[in-house]
C-alpha positions as CSV (number, residue, x, y, z in Angstrom):
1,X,77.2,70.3,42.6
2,X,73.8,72.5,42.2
3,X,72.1,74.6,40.8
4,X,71.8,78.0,41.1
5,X,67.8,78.2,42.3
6,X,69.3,74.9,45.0
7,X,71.8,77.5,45.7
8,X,69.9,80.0,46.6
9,X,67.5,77.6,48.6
10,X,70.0,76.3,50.6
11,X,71.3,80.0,51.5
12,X,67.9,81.1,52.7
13,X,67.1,78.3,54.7
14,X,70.9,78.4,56.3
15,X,70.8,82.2,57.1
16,X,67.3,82.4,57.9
17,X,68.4,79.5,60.8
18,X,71.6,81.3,61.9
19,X,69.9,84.6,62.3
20,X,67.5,83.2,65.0
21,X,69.3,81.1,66.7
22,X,72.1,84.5,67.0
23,X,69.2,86.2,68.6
24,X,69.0,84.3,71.3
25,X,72.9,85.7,72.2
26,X,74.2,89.0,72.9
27,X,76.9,88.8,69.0
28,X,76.5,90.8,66.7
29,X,77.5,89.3,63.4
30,X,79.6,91.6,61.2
31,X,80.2,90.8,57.7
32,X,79.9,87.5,56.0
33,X,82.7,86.8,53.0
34,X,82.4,83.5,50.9
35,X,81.7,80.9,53.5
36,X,82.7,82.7,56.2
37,X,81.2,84.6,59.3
38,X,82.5,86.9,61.9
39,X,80.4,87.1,64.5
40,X,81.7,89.4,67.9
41,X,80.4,90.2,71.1
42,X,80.9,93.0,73.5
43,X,81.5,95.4,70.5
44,X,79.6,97.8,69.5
45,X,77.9,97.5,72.7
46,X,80.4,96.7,75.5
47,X,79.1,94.0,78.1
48,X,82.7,93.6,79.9
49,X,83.8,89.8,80.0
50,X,80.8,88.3,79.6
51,X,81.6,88.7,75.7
52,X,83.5,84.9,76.0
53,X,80.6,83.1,77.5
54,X,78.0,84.8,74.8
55,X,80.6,83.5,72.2
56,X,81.1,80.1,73.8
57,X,77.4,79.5,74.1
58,X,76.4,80.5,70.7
59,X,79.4,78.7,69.1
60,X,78.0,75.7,71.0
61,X,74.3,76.3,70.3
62,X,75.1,76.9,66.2
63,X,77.6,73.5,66.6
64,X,74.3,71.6,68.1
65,X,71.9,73.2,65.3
66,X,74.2,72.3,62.6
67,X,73.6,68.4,63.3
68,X,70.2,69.2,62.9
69,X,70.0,71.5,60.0
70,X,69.0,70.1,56.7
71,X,70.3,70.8,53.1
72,X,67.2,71.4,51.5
73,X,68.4,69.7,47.8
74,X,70.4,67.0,49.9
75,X,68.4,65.6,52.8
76,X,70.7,62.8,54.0
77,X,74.2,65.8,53.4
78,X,75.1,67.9,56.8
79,X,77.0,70.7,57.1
80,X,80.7,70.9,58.2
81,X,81.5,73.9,60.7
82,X,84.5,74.9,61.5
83,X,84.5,77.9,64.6
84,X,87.6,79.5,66.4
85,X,87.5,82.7,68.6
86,X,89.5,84.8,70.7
87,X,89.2,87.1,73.5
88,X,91.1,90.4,73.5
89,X,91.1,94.1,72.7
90,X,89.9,95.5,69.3
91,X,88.6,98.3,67.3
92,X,85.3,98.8,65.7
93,X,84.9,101.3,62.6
94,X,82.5,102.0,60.3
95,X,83.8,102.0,56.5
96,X,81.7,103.9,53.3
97,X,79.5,105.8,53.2
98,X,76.8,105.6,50.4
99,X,76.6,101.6,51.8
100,X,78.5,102.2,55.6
101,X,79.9,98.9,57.0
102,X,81.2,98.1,60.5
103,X,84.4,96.4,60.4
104,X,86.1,95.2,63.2
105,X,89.9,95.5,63.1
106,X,93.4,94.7,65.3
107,X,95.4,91.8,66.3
108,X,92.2,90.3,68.2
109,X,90.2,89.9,65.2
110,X,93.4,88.4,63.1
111,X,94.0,85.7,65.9
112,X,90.6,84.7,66.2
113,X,90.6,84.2,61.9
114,X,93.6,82.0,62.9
115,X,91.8,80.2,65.4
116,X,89.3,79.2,62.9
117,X,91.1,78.7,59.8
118,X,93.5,76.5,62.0
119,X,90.4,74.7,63.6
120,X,88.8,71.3,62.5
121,X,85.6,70.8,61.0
122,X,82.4,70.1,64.0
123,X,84.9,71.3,66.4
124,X,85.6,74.9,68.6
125,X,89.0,75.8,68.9
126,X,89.8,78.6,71.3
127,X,92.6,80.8,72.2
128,X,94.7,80.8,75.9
129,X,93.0,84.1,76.7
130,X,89.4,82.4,75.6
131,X,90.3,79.9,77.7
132,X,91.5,81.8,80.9
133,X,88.5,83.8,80.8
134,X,85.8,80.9,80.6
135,X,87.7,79.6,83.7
136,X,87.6,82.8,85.4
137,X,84.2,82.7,84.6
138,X,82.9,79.4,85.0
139,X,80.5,76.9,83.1
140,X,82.4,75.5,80.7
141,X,84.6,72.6,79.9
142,X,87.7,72.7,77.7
143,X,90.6,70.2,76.5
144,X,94.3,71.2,75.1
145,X,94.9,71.1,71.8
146,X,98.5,72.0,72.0
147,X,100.5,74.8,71.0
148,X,100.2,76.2,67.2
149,X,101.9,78.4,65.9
150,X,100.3,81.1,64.6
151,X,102.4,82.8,62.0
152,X,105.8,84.9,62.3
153,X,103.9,88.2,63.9
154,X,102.3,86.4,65.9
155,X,104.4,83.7,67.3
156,X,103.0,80.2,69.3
157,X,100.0,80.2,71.8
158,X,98.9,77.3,73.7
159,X,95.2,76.5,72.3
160,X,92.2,74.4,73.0
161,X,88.7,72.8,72.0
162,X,85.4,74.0,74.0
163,X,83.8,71.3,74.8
164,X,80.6,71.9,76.0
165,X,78.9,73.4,79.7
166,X,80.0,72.0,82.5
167,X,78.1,69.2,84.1
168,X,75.1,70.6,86.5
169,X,74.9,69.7,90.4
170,X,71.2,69.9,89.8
171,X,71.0,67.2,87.3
């Protein structure tokens, strides 16, 4: 419900505030289709599994933005995200040639698309191995969201929503 120049606007403004705040994390954001983004970490550049905490804090970071961010044409309208991700092993190719892309392929990548598309809006949902990992690692706080199933390949996974950083001793 606007037009094309309020389109446009709007697109500006919301990818000119998503590329800074992704600068502030070690992602990489790999194609956008639609309405959607996929944004990885560890790939192309591997940082071992740290990738899940550089996901978890920028999923938070762009959920916290997003309460802030303004439509320019619609002041008082916010935006709805919806995020998912998963941890696990996948493959990174470039495709083309007269315009190369990187594409990031495998079972990893098709979960985490679950993830999301299975999410709710303003919310992270997050795989079991997500979840495993940021409580191997520490910081952050997470609550069940049961077990979904993920299609017929795939079969069921227990799943969660990242809540936020843990609490700080420090104050």
């Amino acid at each position: 419900d606007c037009t094309a120049l309020e389109l446009i606007e709007f697109l500006n403004s919301f990818y000119g505030v998503l590329d800074s705040r992704l600068r502030k994390f070690r992602v990489y954001q790999v194609h956008n289709m639609a309405d959607e983004f996929q944004i990885v970490s560890g790939m192309p550049q591997c940082i071992g599994e740290e990738h899940v905490t550089e996901i978890a804090a920028m999923a938070l970071d762009l959920l916290a933005g997003s309460v802030l961010f303004q439509v320019p044409h619609k002041p008082n309208k916010k935006i709805n995200l919806r995020m998912g991700f998963h941890s696990g092993p996948t493959t990174g190719v470039v495709a083309g040639s007269s315009i190369p892309n990187y594409c990031v392929m495998g079972d990893t990548a098709a979960i985490a698309r679950v993830m999301e598309k299975m999410g709710e809006g303003m919310r992270i949902h997050i795989s079991s191995s997500s979840k495993d990992l940021l409580d191997k690692l520490g910081g952050y706080r997470c609550e069940p969201r049961g077990i979904l199933d993920l299609g017929t390949k795939r079969g069921q996974m227990e799943t969660f929503w990242l809540l936020g950083r843990e609490a700080n001793e420090d104050g």
